[in-house]
N, C-alpha and C positions, 0 to 999 in steps of 0.2 A: 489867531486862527478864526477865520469868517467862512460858515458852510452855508449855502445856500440845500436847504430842504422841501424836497416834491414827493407829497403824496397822490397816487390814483388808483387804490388799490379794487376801490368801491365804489361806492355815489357821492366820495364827497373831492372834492379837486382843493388838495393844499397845499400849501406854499407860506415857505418861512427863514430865517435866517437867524444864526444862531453865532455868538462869538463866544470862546471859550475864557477871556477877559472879561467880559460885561454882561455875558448871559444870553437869554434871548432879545435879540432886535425888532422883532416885527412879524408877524405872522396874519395872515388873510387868508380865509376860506370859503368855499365857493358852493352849498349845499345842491343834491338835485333830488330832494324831498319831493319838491312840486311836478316833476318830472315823472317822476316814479308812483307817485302817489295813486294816481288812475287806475293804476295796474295789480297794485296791495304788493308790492316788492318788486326787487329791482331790477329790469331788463339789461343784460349783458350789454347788448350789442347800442343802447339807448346810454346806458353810462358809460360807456367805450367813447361814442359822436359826443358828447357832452365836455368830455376832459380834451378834447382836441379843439373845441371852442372856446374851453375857461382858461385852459394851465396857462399860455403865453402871454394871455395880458394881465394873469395875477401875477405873475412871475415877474413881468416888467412893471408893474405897479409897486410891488416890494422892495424890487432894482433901484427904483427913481424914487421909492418914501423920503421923508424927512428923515426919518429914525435912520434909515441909513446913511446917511449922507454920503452920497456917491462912493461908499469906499467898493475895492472888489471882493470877489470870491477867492477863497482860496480851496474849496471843495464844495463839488455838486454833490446829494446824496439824495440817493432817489430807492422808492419803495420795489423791490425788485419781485416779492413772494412774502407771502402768500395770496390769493384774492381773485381778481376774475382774469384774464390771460388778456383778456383785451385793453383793458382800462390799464392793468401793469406795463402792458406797451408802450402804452402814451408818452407814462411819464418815464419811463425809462428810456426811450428813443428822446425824449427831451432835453433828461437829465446828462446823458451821457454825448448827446450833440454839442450842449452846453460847454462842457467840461472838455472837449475835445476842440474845441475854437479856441475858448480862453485856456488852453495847455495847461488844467491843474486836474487832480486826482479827482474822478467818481468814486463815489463810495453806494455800493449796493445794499441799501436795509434789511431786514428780514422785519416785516408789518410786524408783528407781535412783539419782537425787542422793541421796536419804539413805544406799546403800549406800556410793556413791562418798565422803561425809563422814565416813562413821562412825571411820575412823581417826582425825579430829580430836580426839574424845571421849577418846584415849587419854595419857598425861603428858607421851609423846614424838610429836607429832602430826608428820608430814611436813610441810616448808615446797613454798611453790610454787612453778616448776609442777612437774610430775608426769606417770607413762603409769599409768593405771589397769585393772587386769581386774579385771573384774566379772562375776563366775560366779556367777549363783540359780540358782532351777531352770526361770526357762522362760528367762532370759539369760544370754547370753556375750556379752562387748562389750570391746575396749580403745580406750580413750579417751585422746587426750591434752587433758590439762588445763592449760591458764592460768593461772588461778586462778578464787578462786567464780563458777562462770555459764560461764566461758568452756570449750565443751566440741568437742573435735572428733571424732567417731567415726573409728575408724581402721581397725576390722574388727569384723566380730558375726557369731553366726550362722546360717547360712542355712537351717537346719531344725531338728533338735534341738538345745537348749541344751544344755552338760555336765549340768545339777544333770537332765536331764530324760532321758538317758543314762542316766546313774546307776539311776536309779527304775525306767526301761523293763528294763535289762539285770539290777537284782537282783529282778524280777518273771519274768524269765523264768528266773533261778536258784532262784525260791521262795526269796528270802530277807527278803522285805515289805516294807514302806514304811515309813520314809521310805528309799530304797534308799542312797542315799551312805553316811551308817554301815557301814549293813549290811553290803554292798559292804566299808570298808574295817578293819572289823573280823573279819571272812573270809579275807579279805587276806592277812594277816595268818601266816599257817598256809601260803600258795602258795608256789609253786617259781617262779622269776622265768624257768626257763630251759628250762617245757615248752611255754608258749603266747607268740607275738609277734605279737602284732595289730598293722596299720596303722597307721599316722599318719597321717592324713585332711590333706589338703592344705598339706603341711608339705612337697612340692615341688613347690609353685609358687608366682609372686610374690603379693604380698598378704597381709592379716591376716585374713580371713574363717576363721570357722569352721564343720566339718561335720562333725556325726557319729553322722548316720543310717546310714553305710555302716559304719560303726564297730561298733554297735548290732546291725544285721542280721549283720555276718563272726562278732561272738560268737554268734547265734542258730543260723547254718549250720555253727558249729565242734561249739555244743553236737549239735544235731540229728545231725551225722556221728558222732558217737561215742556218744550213745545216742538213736536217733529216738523212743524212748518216753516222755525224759523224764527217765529216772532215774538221775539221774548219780549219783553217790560221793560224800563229801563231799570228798575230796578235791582229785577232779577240778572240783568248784565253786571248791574257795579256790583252785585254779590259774587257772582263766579268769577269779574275779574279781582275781586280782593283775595277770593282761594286762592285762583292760580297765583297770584303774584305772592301770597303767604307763603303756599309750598313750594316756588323757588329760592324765594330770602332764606325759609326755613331749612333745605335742601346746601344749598351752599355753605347754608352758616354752621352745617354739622360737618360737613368735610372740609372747612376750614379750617374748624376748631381740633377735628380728626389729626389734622396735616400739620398744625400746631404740638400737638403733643407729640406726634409719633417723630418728629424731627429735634424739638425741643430746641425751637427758632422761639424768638418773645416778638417780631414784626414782621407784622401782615399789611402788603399793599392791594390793592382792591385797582384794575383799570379796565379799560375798556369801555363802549356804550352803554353797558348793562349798569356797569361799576357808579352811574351816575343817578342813578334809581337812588332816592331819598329815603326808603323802607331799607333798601339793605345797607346802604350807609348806616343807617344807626343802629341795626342790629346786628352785625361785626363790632360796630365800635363798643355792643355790652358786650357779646361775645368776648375779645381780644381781653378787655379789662375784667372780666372775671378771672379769667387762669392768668392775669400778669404779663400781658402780651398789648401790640402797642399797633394803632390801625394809621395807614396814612393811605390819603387820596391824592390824583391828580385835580385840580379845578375840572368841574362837572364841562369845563369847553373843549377840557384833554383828556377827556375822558373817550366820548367821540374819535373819529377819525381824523387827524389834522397834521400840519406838516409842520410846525414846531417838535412835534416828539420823532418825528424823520429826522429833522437838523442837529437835534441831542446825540440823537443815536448815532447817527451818520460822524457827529464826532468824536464817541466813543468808538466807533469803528474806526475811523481813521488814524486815534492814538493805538489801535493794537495792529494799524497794518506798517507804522512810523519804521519799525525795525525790518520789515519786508519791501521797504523802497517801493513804494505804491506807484503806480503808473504815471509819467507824465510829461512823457511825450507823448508824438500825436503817430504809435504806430499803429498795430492794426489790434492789437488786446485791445487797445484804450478806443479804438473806434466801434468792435463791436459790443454787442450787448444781449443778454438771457433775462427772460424770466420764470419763477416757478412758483405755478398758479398753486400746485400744493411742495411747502417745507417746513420741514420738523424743526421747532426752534433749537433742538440738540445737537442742529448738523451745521450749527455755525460755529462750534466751538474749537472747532481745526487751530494751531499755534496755542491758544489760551494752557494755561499751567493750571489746570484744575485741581483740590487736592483728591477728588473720586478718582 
């Protein structure tokens, strides 16, 4: 089984190919950092013209690799929801054009299962079940998992996501986009012991996350120390080493939270955020304090990319095997939706859950 994988959910255009035999084949991605970058985040309608210029020649560059050697498709699967409406067009008018010429099955992703898989892809994949976080830039989610399909939301956030934190707070340091870098390479240079920002709802019960009040305490610290603007460089790598404390800090209580109150011993960590170097390693003391076990995707699948589309697109496609998935070329299989917001719970339709 060979799926051809297309991501466009955002600003990054990917494309990949995945066989269930030998693993992953090939995957290429197309960033539009530089694009974006002038504007300190992402213009919709600028990532939308962007994926309608990259997706078909990375896609026929993957087609024609070496690594593949001309073999075909036997499923398209394409990023359908969550993400910006325009860019999920792209690739889903692509992927499902695709798939409707060469007469084999589309399979529609839900963005977030690909992130929550992407560990699979790796030598030492977690067994199931699992508590997952899942930090991009417009989600925070921990999820306890069953296994494939069976997904329970346990907390997420209620305004800003971390990755979206990030962006806002090193635009209001002038340190550009993409801000998480930025941010933790700044960092870097900070005094851990001049700034202590909050921890957003880290006491009270529950997993939810916030941290727009997070976001604004750094803007009203910056302002009080210089209202003009122009801080020092110093005094930037000290406030971005706070913020980036009390996010690492922040999560790694409602991990550890989500860990005991389910009494899972393996935590996956993905997404953009998930690639951050401070809270990789402070999950990894976290998890091994209470007896719990940390696994990453590579800091490349951490990101948005279209290998963890092609994973997933073939764990979807073995749970639609017994539903005779589409594939002729009538008019289900011609048309196509997408939904710029979905709950990753409303995929679990057929799955045998035991909740």
């Amino acid at each position: 089984m060979r799926i051809l994988g297309i991501e466009t959910s955002c600003d990054d255009t990917g494309a990949a190919i995945y066989d269930s035999a030998k693993g992953l084949i090939v995957h290429r991605l197309a960033s539009q950092v530089d694009l974006h970058r002038q504007y300190g985040g992402v213009v919709p309608e600028l990532a939308a013209r962007d994926h309608i210029r990259t997706l078909m020649p990375l896609v026929d560059n993957i087609l024609h690799s070496s690594e593949n050697e001309g073999k075909k498709m036997d499923a398209v699967a394409y990023t359908a929801g969550p993400g910006l409406s325009g860019a999920l067009l792209v690739g889903a008018s692509v992927g499902k054009s695709l798939a409707y010429s060469w007469r084999i099955p589309a399979v529609a992703v839900h963005h977030m299962e690909g992130h929550l898989l992407a560990p699979m892809l790796e030598e030492n994949p977690p067994p199931f079940p699992f508590i997952a976080l899942l930090v991009s830039g417009g989600h925070t989610l921990l999820v306890d998992v069953e296994k494939e399909g069976c997904y329970q939301i346990l907390g997420q956030s209620l305004d800003d996501a971390a990755g979206e934190a990030f962006d806002k707070t090193a635009k209001l340091l002038g340190l550009g986009y993409p801000g998480g870098p930025a941010i933790s390479r700044i960092a870097q240079n900070g005094d851990p012991d001049r700034f202590h920002f909050p921890r957003p709802m880290v006491n009270r019960p529950g997993l939810d996350f916030s941290f727009s009040g997070l976001k604004t305490h750094v803007r009203t610290t910056a302002h009080a120390l210089q209202p003009e603007g122009n801080l020092d460089d110093q005094t930037i790598s000290d406030i971005a080493l706070g913020f980036e404390l009390a996010v690492v800090d922040t999560l790694g209580i409602k991990c550890s939270r989500a860990l005991k109150q389910t009494g899972r011993k393996r935590l996956i960590i993905a997404g953009g955020v998930g690639a951050n170097r401070r809270l990789r390693d402070h999950l990894r003391r976290i998890t091994a304090d209470i007896g719990a076990e940390a696994f990453y995707p590579r800091p490349e699948f951490c990101t948005d990319n279209g290998a963890m589309i092609a994973y997933a697109g073939y764990v979807r496609w073995k749970m639609m095997k017994s539903e005779k998935p589409e594939t002729s070329m009538n008019q289900k299989q011609a048309s196509f939706d997408v939904k710029p917001r979905w709950s990753l719970e409303d995929i679990q339709q057929g799955v045998d859950c035991q909740r």
